[in-house]
VOGU-3710 file (C-alpha; in Angstrom, 3 decimals, decimal comma):
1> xxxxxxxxxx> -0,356/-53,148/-32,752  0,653/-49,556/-34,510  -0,040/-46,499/-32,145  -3,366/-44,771/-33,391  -1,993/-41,006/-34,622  -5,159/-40,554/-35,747  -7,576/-41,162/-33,074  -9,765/-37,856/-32,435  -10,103/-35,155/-29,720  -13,568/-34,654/-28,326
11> xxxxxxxxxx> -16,037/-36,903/-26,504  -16,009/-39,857/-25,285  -18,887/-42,455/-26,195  -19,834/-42,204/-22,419  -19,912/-38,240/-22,038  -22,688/-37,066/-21,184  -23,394/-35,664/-18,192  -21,106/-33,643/-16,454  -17,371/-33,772/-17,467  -13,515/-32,164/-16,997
21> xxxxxxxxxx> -11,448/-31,012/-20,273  -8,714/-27,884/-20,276  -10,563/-26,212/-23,496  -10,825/-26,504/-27,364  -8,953/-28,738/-28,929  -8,474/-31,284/-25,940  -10,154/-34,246/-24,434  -13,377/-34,396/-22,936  -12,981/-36,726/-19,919  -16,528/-37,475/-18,826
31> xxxxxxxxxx> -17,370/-37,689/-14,442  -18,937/-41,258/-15,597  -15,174/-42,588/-15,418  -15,014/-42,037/-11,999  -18,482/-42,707/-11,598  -17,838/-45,943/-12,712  -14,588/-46,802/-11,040  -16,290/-45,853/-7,617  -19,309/-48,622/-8,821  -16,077/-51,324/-9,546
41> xxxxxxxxxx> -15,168/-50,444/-6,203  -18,524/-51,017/-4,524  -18,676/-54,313/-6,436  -15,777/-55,845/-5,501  -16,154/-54,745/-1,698  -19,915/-56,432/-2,143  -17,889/-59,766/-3,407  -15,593/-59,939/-0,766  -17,554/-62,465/1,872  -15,275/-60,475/4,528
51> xxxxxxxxxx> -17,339/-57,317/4,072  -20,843/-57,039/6,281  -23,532/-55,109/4,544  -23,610/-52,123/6,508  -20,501/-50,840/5,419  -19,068/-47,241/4,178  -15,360/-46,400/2,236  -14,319/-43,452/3,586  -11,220/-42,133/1,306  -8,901/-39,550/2,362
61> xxxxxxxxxx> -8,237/-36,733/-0,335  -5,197/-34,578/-1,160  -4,049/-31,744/0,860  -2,812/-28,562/-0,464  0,766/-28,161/0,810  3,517/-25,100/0,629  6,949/-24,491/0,018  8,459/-25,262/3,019  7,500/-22,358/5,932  6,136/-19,945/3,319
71> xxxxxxxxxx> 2,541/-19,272/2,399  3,718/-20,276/-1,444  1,242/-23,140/-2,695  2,667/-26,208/-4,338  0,401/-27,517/-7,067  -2,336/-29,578/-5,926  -2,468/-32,553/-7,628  -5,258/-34,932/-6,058  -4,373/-38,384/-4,409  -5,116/-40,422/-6,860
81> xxxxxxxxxx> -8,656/-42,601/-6,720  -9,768/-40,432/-3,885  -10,818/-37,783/-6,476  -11,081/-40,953/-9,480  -13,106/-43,568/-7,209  -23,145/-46,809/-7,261  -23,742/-46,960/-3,964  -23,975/-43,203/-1,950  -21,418/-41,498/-2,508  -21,196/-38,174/0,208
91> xxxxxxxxxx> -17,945/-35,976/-0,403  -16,487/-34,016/2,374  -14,112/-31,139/1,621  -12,084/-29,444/4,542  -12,577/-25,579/3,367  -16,044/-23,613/4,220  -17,270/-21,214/1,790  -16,170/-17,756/1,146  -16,554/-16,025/-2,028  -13,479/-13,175/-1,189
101> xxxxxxxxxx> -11,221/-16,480/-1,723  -12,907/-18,063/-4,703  -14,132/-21,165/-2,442  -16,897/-22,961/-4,043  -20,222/-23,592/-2,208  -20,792/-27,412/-1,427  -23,354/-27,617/-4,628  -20,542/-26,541/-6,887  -18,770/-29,756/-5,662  -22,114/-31,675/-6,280
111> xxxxxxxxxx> -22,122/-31,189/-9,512  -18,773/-30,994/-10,275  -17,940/-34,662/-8,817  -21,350/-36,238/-9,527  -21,894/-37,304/-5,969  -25,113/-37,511/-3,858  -23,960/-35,005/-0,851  -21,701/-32,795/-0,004  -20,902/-31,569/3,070  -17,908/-30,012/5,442
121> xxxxxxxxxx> -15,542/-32,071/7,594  -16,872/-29,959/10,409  -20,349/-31,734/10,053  -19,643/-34,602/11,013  -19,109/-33,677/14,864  -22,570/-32,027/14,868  -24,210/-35,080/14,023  -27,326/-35,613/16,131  -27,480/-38,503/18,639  -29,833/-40,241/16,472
131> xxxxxxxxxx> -27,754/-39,632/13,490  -24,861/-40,516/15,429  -26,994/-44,238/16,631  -27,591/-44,675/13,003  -23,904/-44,580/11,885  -22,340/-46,699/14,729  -24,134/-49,598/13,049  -21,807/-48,966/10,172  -18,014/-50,185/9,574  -15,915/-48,040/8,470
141> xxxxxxxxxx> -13,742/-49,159/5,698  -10,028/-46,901/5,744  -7,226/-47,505/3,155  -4,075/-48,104/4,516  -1,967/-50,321/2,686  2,148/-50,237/1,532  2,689/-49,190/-2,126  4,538/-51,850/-2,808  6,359/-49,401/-5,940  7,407/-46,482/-3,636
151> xxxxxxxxxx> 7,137/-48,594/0,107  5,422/-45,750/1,427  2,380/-46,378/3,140  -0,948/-44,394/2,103  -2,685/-42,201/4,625  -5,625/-43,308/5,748  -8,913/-41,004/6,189  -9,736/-39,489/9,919  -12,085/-37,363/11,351  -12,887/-35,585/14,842
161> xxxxxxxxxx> -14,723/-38,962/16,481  -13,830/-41,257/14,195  -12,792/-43,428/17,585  -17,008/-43,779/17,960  -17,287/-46,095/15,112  -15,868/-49,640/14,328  -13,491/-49,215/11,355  -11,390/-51,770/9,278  -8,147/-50,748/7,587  -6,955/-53,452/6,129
171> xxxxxxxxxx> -9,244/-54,791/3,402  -10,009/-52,092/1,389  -6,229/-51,176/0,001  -5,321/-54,370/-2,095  -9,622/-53,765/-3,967  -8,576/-51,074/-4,709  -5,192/-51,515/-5,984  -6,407/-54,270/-7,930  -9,128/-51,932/-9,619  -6,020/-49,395/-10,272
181> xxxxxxxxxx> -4,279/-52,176/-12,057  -7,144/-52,927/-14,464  -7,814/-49,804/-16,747  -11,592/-49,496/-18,231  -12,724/-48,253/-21,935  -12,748/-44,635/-20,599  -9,304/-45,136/-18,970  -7,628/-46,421/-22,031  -9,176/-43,668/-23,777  -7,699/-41,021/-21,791
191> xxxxxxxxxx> -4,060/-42,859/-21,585  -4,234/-42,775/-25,490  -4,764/-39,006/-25,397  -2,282/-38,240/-22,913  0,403/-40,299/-24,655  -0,505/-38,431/-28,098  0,234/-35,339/-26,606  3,343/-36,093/-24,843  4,491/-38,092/-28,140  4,176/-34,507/-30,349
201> xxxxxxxxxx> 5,790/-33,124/-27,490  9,048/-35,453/-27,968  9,080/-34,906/-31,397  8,977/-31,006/-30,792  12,604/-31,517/-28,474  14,131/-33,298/-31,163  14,414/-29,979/-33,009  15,159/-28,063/-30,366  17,728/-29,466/-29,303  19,660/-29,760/-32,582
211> xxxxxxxxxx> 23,208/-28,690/-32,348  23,780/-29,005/-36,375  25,737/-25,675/-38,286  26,828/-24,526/-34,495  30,322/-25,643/-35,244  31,947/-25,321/-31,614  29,203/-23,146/-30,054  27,113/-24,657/-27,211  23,444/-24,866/-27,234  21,951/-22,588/-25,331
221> xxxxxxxxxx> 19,688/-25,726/-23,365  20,204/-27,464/-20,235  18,895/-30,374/-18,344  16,147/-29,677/-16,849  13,504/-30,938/-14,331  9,365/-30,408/-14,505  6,429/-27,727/-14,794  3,381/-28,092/-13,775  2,041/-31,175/-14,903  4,155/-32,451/-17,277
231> xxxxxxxxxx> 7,575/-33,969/-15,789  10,742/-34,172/-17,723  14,480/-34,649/-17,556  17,023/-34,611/-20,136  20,234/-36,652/-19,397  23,384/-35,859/-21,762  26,972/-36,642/-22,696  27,671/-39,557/-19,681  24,601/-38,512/-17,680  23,257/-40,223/-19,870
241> xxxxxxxxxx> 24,387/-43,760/-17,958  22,676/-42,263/-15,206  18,899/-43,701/-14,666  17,454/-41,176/-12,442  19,527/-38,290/-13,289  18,548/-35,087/-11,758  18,427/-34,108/-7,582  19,880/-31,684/-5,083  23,001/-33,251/-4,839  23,611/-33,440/-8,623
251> xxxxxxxxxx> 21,002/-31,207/-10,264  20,210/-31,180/-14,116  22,872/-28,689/-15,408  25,027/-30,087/-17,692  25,356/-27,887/-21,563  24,650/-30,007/-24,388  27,679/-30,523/-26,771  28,170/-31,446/-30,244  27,923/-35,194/-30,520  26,187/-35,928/-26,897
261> xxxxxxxxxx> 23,980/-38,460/-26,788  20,919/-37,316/-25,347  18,136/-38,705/-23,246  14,675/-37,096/-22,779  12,335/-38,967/-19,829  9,239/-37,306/-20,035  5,559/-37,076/-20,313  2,386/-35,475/-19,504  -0,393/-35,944/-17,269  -4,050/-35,196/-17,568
271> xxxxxxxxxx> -6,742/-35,279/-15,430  -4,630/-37,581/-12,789  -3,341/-39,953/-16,089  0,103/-40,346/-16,936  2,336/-41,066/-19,844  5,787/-41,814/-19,530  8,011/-42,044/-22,847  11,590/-42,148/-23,084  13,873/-41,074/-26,358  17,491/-41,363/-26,533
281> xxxxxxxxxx> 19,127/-39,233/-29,642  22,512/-37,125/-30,814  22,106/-33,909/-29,851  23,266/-32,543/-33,063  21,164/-35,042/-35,289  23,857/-37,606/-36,381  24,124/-40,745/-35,308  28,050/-41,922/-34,737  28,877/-45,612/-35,773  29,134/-46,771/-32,627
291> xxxxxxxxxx> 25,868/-44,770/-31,500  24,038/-45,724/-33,724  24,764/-49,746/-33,146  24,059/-48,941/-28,977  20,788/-47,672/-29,895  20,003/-49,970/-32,532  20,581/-52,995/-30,040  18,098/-51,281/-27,647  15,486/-50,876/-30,259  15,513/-54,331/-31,421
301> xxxxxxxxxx> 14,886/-55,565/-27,553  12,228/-53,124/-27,597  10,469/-54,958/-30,317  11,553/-58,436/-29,138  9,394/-57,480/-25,578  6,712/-55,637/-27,830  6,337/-58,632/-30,119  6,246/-61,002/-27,124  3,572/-59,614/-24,721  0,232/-60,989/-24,637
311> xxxxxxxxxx> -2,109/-62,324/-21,880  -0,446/-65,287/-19,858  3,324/-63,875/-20,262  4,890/-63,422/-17,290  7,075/-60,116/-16,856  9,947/-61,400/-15,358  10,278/-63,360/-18,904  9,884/-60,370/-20,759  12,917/-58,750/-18,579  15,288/-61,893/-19,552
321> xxxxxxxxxx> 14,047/-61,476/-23,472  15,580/-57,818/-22,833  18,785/-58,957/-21,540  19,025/-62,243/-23,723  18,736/-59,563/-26,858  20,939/-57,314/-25,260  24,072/-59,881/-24,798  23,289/-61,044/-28,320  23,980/-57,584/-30,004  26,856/-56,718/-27,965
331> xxxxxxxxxx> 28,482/-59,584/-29,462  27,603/-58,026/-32,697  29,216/-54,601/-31,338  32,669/-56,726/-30,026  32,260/-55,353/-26,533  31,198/-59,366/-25,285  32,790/-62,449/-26,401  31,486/-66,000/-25,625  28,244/-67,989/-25,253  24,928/-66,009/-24,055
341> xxxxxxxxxx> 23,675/-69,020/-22,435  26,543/-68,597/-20,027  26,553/-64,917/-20,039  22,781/-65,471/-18,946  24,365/-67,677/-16,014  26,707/-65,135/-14,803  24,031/-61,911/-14,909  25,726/-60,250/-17,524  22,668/-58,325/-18,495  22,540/-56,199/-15,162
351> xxxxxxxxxx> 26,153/-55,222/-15,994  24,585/-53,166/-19,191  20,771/-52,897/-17,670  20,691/-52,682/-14,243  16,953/-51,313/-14,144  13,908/-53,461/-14,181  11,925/-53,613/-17,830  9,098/-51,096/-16,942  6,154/-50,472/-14,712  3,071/-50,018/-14,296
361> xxxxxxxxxx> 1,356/-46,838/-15,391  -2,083/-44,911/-15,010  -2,802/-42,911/-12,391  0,873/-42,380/-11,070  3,571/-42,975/-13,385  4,791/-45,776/-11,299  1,749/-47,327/-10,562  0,602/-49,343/-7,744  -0,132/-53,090/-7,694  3,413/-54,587/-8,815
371> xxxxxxxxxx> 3,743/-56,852/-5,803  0,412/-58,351/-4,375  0,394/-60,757/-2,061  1,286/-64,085/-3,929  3,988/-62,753/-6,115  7,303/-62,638/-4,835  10,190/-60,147/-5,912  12,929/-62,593/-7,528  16,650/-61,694/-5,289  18,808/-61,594/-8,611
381> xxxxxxxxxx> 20,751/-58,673/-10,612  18,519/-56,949/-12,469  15,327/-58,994/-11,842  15,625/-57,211/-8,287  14,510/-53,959/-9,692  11,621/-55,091/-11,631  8,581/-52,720/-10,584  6,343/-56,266/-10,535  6,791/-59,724/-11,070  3,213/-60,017/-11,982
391> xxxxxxxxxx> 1,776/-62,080/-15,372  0,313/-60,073/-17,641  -3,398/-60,170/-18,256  -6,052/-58,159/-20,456  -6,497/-54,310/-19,565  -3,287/-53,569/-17,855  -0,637/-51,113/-18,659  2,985/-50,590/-18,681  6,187/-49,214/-19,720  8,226/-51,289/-22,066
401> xxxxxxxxxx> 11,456/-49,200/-21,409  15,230/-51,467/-21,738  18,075/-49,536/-21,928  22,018/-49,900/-22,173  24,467/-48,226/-20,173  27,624/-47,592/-19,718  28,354/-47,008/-15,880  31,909/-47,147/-14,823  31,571/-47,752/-11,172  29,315/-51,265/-12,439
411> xxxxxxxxxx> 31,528/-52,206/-15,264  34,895/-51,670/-13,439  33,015/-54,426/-10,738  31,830/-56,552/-13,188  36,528/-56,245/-14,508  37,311/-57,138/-10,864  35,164/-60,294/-11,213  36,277/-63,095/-12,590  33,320/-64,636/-13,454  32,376/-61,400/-15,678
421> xxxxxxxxxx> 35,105/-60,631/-16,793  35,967/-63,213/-18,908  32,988/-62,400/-21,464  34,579/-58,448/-21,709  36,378/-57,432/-24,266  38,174/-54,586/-22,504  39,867/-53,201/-25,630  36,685/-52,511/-27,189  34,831/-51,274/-24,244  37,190/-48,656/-23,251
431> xxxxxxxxxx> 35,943/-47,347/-26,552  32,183/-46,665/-25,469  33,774/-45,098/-21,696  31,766/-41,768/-20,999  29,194/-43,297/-24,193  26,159/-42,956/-21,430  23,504/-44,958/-22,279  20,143/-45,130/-24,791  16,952/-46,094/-22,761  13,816/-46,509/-25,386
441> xxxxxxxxxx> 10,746/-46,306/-23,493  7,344/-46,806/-24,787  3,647/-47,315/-22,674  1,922/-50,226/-23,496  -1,868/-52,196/-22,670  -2,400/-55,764/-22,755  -5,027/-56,955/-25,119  -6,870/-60,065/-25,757  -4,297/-61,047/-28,467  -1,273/-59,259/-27,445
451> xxxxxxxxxx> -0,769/-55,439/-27,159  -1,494/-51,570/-28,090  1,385/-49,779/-28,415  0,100/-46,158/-27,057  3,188/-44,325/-27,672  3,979/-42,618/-31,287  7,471/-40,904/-31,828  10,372/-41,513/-34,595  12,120/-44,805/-33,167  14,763/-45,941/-36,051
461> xxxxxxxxxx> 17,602/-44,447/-36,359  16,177/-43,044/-40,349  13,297/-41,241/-38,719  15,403/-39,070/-35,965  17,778/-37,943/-38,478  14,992/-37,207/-40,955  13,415/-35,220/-38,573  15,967/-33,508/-37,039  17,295/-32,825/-40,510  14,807/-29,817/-39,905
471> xxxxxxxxxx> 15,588/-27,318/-37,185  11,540/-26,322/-37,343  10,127/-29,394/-38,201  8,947/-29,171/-41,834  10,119/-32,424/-42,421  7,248/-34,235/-39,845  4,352/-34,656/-42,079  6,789/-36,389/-44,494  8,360/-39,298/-41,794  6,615/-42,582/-41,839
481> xxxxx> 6,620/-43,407/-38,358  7,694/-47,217/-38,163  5,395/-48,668/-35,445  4,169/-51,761/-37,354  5,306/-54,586/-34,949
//
């Protein structure tokens, strides 16, 4: 169950052909993926006894937007399957050619995407009559569906005379959603390498943002927000407490002092798949007592969920092993007093974790297919924030990610209740008042017997201050990364 910090950088078993990579030294991801995510597609669709055979998906791509009224381009970042989802498989693209602006000819696109045709939006209103005859025969299959993660709803694909043919938009969302959820051989493969990357990237911020032999000084690094395509924040001091910290209203700003606990959310994205990896450490590479026992508790319901998941579990479970671990510890710290079984009762877990376990992950970082129809969302603290209620199976992966905060707007409701209150010990917690909060977060797939563990950073308190022992890092090769489960 250890995460592979070996595994190598090149092809794929299924490259050949035509394939997408960013240069030396980084992974090959072959067109065949997609290739064969648009044939899992096709087969499901061909299963489903409500689909006639003359049928055709028709998948709307992404759009290049600006900043705001300017002519600035925001990086395009495709919508998801529409680039990643045999059949015949034409591709439309919106722009005509013109070599002044570096706009490929349709045959770059060809071969590029691995698809039968391409041709211009445009074409399709200069279709002949008897092309025209030939198509009406065919339904048009649109995806329009809720994401039941965000609750927006996708936008479906259009066209000038689209209103000439019979078209369906409700069957084709929750296929594919349900192939999202799923991940193939090639899939895993490329999750593996993106969380590789994003893991050496973590252990690169631990030294930088060491505050050790600064005395009083502040480190010249604030919290910050993304670039390009790898998306980060860093939550210090009692931001920390904060779970999405980081918008207009309060942006990322805050200086990193000596003894802030610190909390990077981060991770990279290639080729449209995403990592997401959380690490919670003291900025200047010492773990206080009472740190230390916070993050410790954390860790050890990290392991509790990591040792627990397997095929057949159901998610909701793994949220109440979290909190049941959580009480447990805090116990241990002094901050609770009583029996867990009735802490349990009275939802004294969302007090500390008010967040749901984790999510899904692949081709957005919160990915789709949490709540399909059949699985309800359960209308209790905590549990009411869980990203899906779903039990796990084979193939699918997630973010195993509990935290424990301290958030005085919750706890001071959880003082003016009586049924709370009585498990506080208020002497001890005004201790940990402006603590924050550690989050661990790691990404995780389902196996036959239980689960890969993709992500690969220092996790016990030993390993961070080993390595941040060493304001460059010479100190890496030597930690033994502890991810035997």
């Amino acid at each position: 169950m250890s995460c592979d910090r070996q595994s190598p950088v090149g092809n794929m078993s299924a490259a050949e052909g035509p394939s997408y990579w960013l240069g030396n030294e980084t992974l090959r991801v072959p067109a065949a993926l997609f290739a064969v995510n648009r044939k899992r597609l096709c087969d499901k669709l061909r299963n489903n006894r409500n689909v006639q055979k003359e049928a055709t998906v028709l998948l709307q791509g992404g759009e290049e937007t600006n900043r705001y009224c300017t002519d600035t381009g925001v990086l395009f970042r495709q919508a998801g399957w529409e680039e990643a989802v045999g059949g015949w498989w034409p591709l439309y693209c919106e722009s005509t050619f013109s070599a002044v602006f570096g706009i490929h000819p349709p045959q770059h696109f060809k071969e590029k995407y691995a698809v039968d045709e391409v041709h211009y939006t445009c074409d399709v209103s200069t279709l002949t009559p008897e092309e025209l005859a030939f198509l009406t025969v065919f339904v048009f299959f649109l995806q329009r569906g809720v994401n039941t993660d965000s609750g927006s709803v996708c936008r479906e694909a259009s066209f000038e005379g689209i209103s000439q043919f019979s078209v369906n938009n409700t069957l084709l969302h929750p296929e594919i959603v349900e192939c999202r959820v799923f991940k193939t051989d090639m899939e895993l493969e490329v999750l593996r390498y993106t969380n590789r990357i994003s893991s050496e990237a973590h252990k690169e911020l631990y030294t930088c943002g060491r505050l050790k032999d600064l005395g009083n000084a502040r480190i010249k690094m604030v919290e910050s927000g993304k670039e390009n395509n790898f998306f980060f924040s860093l939550h210090s001091g009692d931001n920390s407490s904060v779970l999405h910290y980081g918008h207009a209203g309060a942006p990322n700003d805050k200086t990193l002092q000596d003894g802030d606990m610190c909390l990077f959310d981060m991770g990279g994205e290639y080729y449209c798949y995403s990592s997401d990896i959380t690490c919670s450490f003291p900025a200047n590479g010492k773990f206080t007592a009472d740190q230390k026992a916070i993050y410790e508790a954390v860790l050890k319901s990290s392991r509790a969920v990591m040792n627990a998941v397997k095929p057949g579990v159901d998610w909701p479970d793994m949220h109440r092993l979290a909190d049941r671990t959580h009480l447990e510890e805090l116990i241990k710290i002094g901050i609770l007093k009583g029996n867990v079984e009735d802490m349990v009762k009275a939802h004294m877990g969302a007090v500390f974790m008010p967040h749901g376990l984790g999510h899904f992950l692949g081709i957005d970082v919160h990915d789709v297919g949490g709540y399909p129809e059949g699985v309800d969302r359960i209308d209790l603290p905590g549990l009411k924030s869980l990203r899906t209620a779903r039990t796990l199976q084979e193939r699918m992966v997630l973010t195993i990610e509990p935290g424990i905060y301290f958030i005085d707007h919750v706890l001071d409701q959880a003082l003016a209740d009586p049924a709370q209150a009585c498990f506080i010990n208020n002497d001890v917690l005004r201790r940990f008042r402006g603590f924050g909060g550690v989050r661990i977060e790691d990404d995780i797939a389902v196996t036959a017997g239980g689960m890969e563990l993709l992500t690969c950073v220092p996790r016990t308190v030993e390993e961070i201050e080993a390595l941040m022992a060493d304001s460059e890092g010479k100190t890496l090769g030597k930690v033994v990364l502890s991810q035997e489960l």
